[in-house]
N, C-alpha and C positions, 0 to 999 in steps of 0.2 A: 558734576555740572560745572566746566570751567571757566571759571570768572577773572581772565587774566590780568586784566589792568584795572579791577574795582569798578569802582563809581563812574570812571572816566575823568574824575578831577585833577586840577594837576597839581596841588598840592601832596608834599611828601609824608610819608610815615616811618616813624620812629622804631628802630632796630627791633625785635624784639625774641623771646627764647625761640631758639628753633624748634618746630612741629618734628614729633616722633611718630612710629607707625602706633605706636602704643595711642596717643593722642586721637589720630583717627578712630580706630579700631573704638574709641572710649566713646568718640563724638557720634558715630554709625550706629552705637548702641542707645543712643541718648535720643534717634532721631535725626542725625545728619545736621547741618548747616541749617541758619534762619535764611529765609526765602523774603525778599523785597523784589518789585517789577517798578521798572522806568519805559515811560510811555514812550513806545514809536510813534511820529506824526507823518501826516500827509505833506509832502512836502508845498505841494499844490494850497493848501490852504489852510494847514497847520493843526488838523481835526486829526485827535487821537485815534487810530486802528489798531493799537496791541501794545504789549507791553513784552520785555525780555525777562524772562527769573534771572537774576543774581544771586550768586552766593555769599551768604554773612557769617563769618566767625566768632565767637566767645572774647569779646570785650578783652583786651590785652594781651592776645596772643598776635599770630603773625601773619599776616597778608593771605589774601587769597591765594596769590599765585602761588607762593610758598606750601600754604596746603596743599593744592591738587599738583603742585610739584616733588612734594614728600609721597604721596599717593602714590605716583606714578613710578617713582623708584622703589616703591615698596610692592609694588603688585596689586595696589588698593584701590586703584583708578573705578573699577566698576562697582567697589563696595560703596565709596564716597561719592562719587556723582551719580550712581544710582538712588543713593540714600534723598541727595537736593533733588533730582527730576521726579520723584515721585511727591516728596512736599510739593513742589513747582504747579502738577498737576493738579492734584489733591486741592492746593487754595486757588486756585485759577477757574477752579470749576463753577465759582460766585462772577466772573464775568459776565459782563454783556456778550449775548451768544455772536455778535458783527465781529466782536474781538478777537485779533490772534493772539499765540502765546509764540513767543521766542525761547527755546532752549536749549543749555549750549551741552554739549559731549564730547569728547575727544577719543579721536581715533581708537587710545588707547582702550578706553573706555566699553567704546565698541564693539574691541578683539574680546577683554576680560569677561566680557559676561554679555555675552549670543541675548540673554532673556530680558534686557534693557529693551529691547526692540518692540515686544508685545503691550507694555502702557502705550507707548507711541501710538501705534497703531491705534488699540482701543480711543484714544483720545482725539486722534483723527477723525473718527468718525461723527464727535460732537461739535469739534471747532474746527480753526486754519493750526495746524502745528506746526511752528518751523524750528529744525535742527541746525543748529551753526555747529560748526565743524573748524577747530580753531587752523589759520594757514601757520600759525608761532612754532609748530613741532611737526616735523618730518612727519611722513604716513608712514609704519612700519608696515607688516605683514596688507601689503596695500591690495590682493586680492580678495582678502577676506574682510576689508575694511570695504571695499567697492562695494562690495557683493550683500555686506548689512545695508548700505546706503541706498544701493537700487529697492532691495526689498522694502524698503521704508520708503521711498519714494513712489513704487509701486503700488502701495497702502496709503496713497495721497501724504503723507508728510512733503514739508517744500524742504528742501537742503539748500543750507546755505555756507557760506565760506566767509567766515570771519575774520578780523584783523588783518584785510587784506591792503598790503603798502607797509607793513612792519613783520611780517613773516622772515624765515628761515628760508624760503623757496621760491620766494616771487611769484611768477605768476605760473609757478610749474602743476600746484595742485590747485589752480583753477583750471586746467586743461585735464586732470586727470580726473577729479570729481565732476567737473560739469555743472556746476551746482546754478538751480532758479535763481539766487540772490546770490548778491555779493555786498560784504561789509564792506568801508571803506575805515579801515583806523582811524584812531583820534590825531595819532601822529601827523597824518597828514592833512586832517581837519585844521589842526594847531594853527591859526596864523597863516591859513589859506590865503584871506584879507589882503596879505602885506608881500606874500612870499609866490611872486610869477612860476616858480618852478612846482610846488605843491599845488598849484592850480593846474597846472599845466597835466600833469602826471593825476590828477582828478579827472579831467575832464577827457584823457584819453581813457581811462578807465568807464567814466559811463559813456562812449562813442560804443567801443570792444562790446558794453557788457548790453547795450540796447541791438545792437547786428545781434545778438542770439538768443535777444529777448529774455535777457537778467536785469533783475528788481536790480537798484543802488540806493544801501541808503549809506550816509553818512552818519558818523560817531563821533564824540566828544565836539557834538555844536555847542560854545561857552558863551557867543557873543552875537548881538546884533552884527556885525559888521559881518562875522564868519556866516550865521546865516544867511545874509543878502548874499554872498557869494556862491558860497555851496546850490544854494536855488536858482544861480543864474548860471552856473555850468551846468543843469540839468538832473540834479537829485529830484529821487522819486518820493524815498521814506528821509526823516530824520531822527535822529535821535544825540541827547547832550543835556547837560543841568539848565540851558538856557530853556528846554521846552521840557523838561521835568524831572527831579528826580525820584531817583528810586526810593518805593515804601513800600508799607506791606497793603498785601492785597485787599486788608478791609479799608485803607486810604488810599491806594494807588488807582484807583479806576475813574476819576472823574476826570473829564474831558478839558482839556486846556482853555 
């Protein structure tokens, strides 16, 4: 379950050993990553509707992205984001039934292991389930990635296309996914406020993504000022430390 830029904060983290396959392989056996959710709001009126799982690491080791980056060169993609989507599900199931759940997996994820697709489903049929689909790394084997993503969509899952404005691809595999939603980066949340060009390039994004009827929310909202913005170029969802952050699921469900 890829958790590429954390919390969304922008504060930095401190170097630390690098994540071995052995590491994972230790952590998969232990139960996978701790699982926190940060509330998506309405952008319309700021009422919590769902929360995204994040992935949490072992106290002093190294960054999200670096795990499911060690993963994916190891082959491990579907052992370890397997391992978080199904904690994800698993504590999620204590929501309010109005609640979606956000959760994220990667292509790769999708290729290694075909049988990731069956919780989905199953969980679809108690709540809203949405798949983010990171835009950060190329599609490889992009038939057989399509072709899991319809079938998930087909079984009501929403697909969504995450970290979209700090991708690898631009806006190539949002034409090829198609996906109900679209994330919008924190990148270009950052200083919305202040910066005409990062609004600019928002707000052609939710014009594009409401002609073909895709959700937008925004990501790393930190500040009054960037909220008032992001809500007057026409966000649907939001999400950022300014409207909650992530906890675990016996503290993260109460309503802003």
């Amino acid at each position: 379950m890829t958790d590429f830029d954390g919390d969304g904060s922008r504060s930095g983290r401190a170097q630390q050993r690098p994540v071995t396959a052995d590491d994972i392989c230790d952590l998969v056996r232990r139960g996978g990553p701790t699982m926190v959710f940060q509330p998506i709001v309405d952008a319309a009126d700021l009422n919590v509707v769902g929360y995204e799982a994040l992935s949490r690491f072992p106290t002093g080791t190294a960054c999200p992205a670096e795990w499911f980056d060690t993963a994916a060169q190891s082959g491990l993609s579907g052992a370890l984001e397997g391992a978080a989507l199904l904690s994800a599900l698993n504590e999620a199931a204590s929501f309010p039934p109005g609640m979606f759940l956000a959760v994220n997996l990667s292509p790769a994820a999708l290729t290694d292991d075909p049988l990731l697709a069956e919780p989905l489903r199953h969980a679809a049929r108690h709540r809203r389930i949405i798949l983010e689909v990171s835009e950060r790394t190329h599609i490889h084997e992009i038939d057989t990635v399509l072709t899991r993503v319809n079938d998930l969509r087909g079984a009501g899952v929403v697909i969504a296309l995450d970290d979209v404005g700090a991708g690898q691809s631009g806006l190539r595999q949002v034409i090829t996914v198609r996906p109900e939603m679209i994330k919008i980066d924190a990148f270009v949340t950052h200083d919305i406020d202040t910066d005409p060009l990062r609004a600019a390039i928002a707000a052609g994004t939710v014009t594009l993504a409401e002609q073909f009827g895709m959700t937008v929310v925004f990501e790393g909202v930190e500040s009054d000022a960037e909220l008032r913005t992001v809500r007057r170029l026409g966000a649907h969802l939001l999400q950022g430390y300014h409207l909650g952050r992530p906890a675990p699921a016996a503290h993260g469900t109460t309503p802003l």
